[in-house]
N, C-alpha and C positions, 0 to 999 in steps of 0.2 A: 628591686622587686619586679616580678613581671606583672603584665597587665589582669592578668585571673587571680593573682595574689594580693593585688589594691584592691579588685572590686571585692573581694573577699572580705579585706580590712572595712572595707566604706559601710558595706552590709552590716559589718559587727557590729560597727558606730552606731547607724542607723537602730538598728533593733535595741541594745541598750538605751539609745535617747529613747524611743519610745514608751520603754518599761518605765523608765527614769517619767516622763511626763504621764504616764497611766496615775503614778504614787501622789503626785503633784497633782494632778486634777480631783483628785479623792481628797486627799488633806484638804484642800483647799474649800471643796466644796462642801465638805463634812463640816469645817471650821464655820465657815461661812451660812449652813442652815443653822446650828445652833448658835451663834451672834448674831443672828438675824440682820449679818452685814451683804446689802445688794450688790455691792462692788465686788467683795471679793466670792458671792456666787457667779458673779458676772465673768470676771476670770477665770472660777474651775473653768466655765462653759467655753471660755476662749484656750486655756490651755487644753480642753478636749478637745477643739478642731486642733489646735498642733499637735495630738497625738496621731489623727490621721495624716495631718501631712508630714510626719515622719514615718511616718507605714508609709506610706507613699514611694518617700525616696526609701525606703529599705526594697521597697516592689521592684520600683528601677533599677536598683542596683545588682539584685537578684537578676535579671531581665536581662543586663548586660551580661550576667555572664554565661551566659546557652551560645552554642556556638554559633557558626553561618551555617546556611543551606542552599539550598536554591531559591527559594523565596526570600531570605533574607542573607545573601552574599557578604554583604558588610557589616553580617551580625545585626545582633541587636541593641548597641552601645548607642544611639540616638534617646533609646528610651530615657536616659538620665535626663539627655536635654529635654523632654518635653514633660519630665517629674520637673526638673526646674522649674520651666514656664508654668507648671500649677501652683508649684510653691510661691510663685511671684503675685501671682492672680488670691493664691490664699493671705498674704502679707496684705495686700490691700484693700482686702474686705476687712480685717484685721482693725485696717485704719478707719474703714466707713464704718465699723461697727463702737471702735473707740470713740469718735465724734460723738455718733447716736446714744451713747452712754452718758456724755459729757452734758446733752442738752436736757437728757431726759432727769440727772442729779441738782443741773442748776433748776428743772422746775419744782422736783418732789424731792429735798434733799430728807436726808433719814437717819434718826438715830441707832446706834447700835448697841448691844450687849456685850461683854467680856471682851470689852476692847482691848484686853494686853494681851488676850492670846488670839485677838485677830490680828494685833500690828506685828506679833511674835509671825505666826504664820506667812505673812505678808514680807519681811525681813530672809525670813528661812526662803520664802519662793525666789526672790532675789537672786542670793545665792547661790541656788542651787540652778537657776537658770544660765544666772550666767557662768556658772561650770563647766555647764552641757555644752552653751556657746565658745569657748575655750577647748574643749575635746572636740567638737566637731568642726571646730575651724580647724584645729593640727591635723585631725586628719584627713580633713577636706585637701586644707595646704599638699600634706604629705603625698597624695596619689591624685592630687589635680583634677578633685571631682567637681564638678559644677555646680552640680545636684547638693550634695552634701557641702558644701560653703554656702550654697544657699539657704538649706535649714540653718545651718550656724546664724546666719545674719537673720534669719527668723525668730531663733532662737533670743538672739541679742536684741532685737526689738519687743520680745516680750520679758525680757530685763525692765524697761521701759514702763512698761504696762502694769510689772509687778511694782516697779515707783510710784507710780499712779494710785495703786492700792496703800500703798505705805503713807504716801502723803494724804489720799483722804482722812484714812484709819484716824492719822496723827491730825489733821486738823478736824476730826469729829472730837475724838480726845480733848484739844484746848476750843473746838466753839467755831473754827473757821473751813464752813464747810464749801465755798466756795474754791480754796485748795486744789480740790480734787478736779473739778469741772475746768479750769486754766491750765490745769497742766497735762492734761486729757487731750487738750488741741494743740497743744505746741507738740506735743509725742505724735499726732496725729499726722503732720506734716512731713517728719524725718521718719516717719512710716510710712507713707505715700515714696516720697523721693528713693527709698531705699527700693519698694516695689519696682517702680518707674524703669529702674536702672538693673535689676536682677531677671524683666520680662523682657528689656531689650536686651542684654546679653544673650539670652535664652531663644530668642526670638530669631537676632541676626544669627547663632550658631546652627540651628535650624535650616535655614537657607544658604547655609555653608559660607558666610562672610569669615574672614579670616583677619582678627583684631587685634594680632599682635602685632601690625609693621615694622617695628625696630626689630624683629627676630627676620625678617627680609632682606632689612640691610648687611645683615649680623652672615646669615647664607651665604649672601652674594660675594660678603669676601671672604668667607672660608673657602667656600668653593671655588674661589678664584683661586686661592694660593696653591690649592692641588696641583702636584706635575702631571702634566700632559692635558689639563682645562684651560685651552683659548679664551672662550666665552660661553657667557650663564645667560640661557635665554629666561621664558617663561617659568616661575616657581610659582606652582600652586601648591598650598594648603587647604584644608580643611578638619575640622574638628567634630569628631563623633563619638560624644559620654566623652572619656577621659581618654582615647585613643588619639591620635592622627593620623589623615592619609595623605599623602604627598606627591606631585609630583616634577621633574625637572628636566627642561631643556638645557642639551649642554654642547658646545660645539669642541671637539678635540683633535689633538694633535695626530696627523696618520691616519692609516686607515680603521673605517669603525667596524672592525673584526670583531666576534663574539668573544672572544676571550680578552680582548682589550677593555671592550665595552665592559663584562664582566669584574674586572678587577679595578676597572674607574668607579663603576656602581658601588660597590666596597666602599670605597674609600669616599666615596661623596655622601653614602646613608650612616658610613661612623661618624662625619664630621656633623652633619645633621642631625644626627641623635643629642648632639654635646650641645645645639642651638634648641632643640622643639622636643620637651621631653616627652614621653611617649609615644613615637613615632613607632608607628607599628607596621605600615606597609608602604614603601617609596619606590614607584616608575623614574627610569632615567633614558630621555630617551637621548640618544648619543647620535652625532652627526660629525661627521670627517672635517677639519675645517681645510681650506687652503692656503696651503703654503708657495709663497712668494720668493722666498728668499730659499735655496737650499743647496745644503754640500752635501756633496756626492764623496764617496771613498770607493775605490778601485784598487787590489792590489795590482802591483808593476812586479818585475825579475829586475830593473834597473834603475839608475838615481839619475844617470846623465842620459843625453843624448836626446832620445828620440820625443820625448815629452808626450804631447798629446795622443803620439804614433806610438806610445810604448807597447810594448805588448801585456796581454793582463795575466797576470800570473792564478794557477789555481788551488794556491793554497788560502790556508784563512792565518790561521796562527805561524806559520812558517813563511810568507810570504817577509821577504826583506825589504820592501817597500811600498808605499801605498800615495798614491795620487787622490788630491783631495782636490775635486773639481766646485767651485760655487757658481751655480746657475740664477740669474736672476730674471724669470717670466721666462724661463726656458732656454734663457744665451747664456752661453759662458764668459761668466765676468773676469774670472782668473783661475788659476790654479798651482799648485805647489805639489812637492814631492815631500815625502818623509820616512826619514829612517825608520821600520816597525822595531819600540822597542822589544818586544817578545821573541823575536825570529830567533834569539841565541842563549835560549832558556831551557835548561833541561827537562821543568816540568812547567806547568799553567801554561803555555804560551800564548793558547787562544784566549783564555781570563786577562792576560796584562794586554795582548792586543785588543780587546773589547774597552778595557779603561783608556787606553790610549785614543781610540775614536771617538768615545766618548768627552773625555775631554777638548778634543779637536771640535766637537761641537756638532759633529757629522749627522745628518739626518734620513741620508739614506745610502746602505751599503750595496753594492754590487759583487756575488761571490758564486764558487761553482758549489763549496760545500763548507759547511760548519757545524761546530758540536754544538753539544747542548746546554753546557756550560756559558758558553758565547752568547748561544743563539737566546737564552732566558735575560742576561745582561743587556743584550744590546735592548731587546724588545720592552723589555721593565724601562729601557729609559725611550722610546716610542721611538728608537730607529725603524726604518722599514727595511725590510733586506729582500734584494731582489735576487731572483736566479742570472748567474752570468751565462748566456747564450752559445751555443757552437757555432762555429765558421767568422766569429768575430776578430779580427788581426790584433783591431788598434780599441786603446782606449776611446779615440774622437767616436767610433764605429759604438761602440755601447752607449754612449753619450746619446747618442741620437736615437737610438733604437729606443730611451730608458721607459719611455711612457709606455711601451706594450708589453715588457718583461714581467715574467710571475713572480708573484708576491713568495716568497719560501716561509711557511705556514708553522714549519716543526723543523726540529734537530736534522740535519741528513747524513750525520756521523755518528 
C-alpha cells in the first residue's frame, strides 16, 4: 500500500473509533443518571474526552495527507506526531483525573440504584473498548502510524478504567466499597508510565531522533553487500507521521558518474526499503573511492616477443590477445598475456570477450572502440574504460600516459 492509502486507512479507523466512543459515552452516561451511579457518570465524562482525542488523531491523519508546498516542503506528516504527543498529555490527565476520583469515593462512598444494569453496562463498556483497542492497534500496526497506536494504547487503558467501573459496581452490589478506590490507583500508575513512554516517543520523533538502531546495523550490511559499495559512511534517518526521510553516504567503486551514481542509488533505496518501511524519500550521496590495487587490460596483435613494447591492437572483440597489466600505487607489479577467448566467434565476440575480462578481474580497460553490448557489461560490473590514444607505439607508452586518458562515457560502435 502506498503512503496516501495508509493514511486513508488510519483516518477510517480514526473516525469509526470516535462514532464507536460517541455511542459509549451516551449509554454510559444515560445508564449512569438513572443509577444514580457517580463512577460510571464519571466515565461517560472520561470516555467524552476520548472522543475528542480520537477526532484529534482522525484531524492529524487527515492533515497528513494534503500534499507539500512551499511552506511546507516535507508535507504535512509531522502533524500525527504532535496528535501523538496530545494523546500522551490527554492519557495522563486521564491518570490525574482517575486518582482524584479515587480519593474523592474513599471519602463520600455512594449507594446506587439498578445495579445489574449498571454492572451490565460497565461489562458491555469493557468490551467494547477493548475491541476498539484491538482495531486500532492492527491498524495502527499495519501502516506504522504513531498517532493511531497511540489511541489504541489509550484506548487499552480505558479498558482499565472501564474495570474500575466493573469492580466498584460489584463491590457496591456485595458491601465493599472500598474495591473501587484501590484499584483506581494501581490503574492510576500503568496510566502514568504508559503516558510517560508515548510523550517521549512523540517528543524525541519531533526532534528527528531516530530509535530504531538495530535497523542501522541492519543498513550497513546490506548496503555493504551491494556490488560496486566500498564503504557506508553517514546514514541518517528520520521519521515524519508514518513516512521516512533518509539519507546516505557512500564511497564507490570507479568513477562517481551520474549514471553509475544513478543505478547504485536504485539499488541502495530497494535494499532500504526491505529495512525501514515507508521510506519515502532517500539522498545518496556517492563519492569515488580509491583504488590501490588495479589491472589494466590492453589489447596486443601478439602473445610473444615484445611484451611490455607490444603494440596495442584496435580492436575490442576481435583483438587476439590482451595484456593484463597490475599496477600497485601506480608501478607495475606484473603482467601476463592472454589468449582472447572471443577473437574466433562468429557472433557475440565483444559479449564473451567482456565475460572474459571480467572474470580476469580487470578494473580498468584501455581501447580505441567498443559496442554497446560490451560497453553496458563491462560498466554494470564498474570497469572504467578508457580511450586508447594516437601516436602511442607500446603498451609501456599507455601505461604511463593512463592517469590523463578520457574516460569513454557511451557505445562508440
Amino acid at each position: 500500500m502506498t503512503v496516501q492509502e495508509n493514511l486513508q486507512l488510519g483516518a477510517k479507523a480514526s473516525k469509526n473509533s470516535t462514532l464507536a466512543l460517541v455511542f459509549l459515552a451516551f449509554l454510559k452516561g444515560t445508564v449512569g443518571y438513572y443509577s444514580g451511579s457517580a463512577v460510571l457518570i464519571a466515565d461517560a465524562v472520561h470516555t467524552s474526552l476520548d472522543v475528542f482525542t480520537s477526532l484529534a488523531v482522525w484531524v492529524g491523519l487527515k492533515l497528513s495527507q494534503k500534499g507539500s508546498g512551499e511552506e511546507f516542503p516535507y508535507g504535512y506528516y509531522k502533524a500525527e506526531n504532535l496528535i501523538a504527543l496530545f494523546v500522551s498529555i490527554m492519557i495522563l490527565l486521564s491518570g490525574v483525573e482517575l486518582v482524584r476520583e479515587a480519593l474523592v469515593s474513599i471519602k463520600e462512598p455512594t449507594v446506587m440504584g439498578f445495579q445489574g444494569i449498571a454492572l451490565g453496562t460497565a461489562v458491555f463498556s469493557v468490551i467494547m473498548l477493548y475491541a476498539l483497542f484491538q482495531y486500532k492497534l492492527g491498524i495502527g500496526r499495519q501502516i506504522d502510524s504513531q498517532a493511531l497506536i497511540a489511541d489504541a494504547m489509550h484506548s487499552y487503558t480505558d479498558v482499565f478504567s472501564s474495570l474500575v467501573v466493573v469492580i466498584a459496581v460489584a463491590g457496591s452490589m456485595l458491601g465493599i466499597s472500598w474495591l473501587d478506590s484501590a484499584g483506581v490507583l494501581v490503574i492510576s500508575l500503568m496510566i502514568f508510565k504508559l503516558g510517560f513512554r508515548i510523550a517521549r516517543t512523540a517528543a524525541l520523533t519531533l526532534m528527528d531522533a531516530w530509535l530504531d538502531k538495530d535497523s542501522i546495523i541492519s543498513i550497513r550490511q546490506a548496503v555493504g553487500d551491494i556490488k560496486g559499495v566500498n564503504t557506508i559512511g553517514d546514514i541518517r534517518l528520520r521519521r515524519s507521521g508514518l513516512v521516512v526521510f533518509g539519507e546516505v553516504t557512500v564511497e564507490i567503486e570507479g568513477e562517481a558518474d551520474l549514471k553509475r551514481v544513478e543505478m547504485l542509488s536504485g539499488e541502495i533505496k530497494s535494499v532500504m526499503k526491505k529495512e525501514v518501511e515507508n521510506l519515502e524519500h532517500l539522498v545518496v550521496n556517492a563519492k569515488p573511492g580509491k583504488i590501490a590495487f588495479v589491472k589494466v587490460a590492453i589489447p596486443v596483435e601478439s602473445m610473444t616477443g615484445a611484451g611490455l613494447q607490444s603494440k596495442p591492437s584496435h580492436h575490442f572483440g576481435r583483438s587476439p590477445y590482451y595484456i593484463i597489466i597490475e599496477l600497485d600505487n601506480d608501478a607495475i607489479k606484473r603482467w601476463d598475456i592472454f589468449e582472447n577467448p572471443g577473437a574466433n566467434l562468429e557472433r557475440k565476440k565483444g559479449v564473451k570477450t567482456a565475460e572474459f575480462l571480467k572474470k580476469l578481474g580487470v578494473n580498468i580497460l584501455v581501447i580505441r572502440d567498443i559496442g554497446e553490448g560490451p560497453f553496458h557489461s563491462l560498466r554494470d560490473d564498474f570497469v572504467k574504460i578508457l580511450q586508447l590514444p594516437d601516436g602511442v607505439d607500446d603498451v609501456k607508452g599507455v601505461v604511463e600516459m593512463i592517469d590523463g586518458l578520457n574516460v569513454i562515457s557511451s557505445p562508440t560502435e
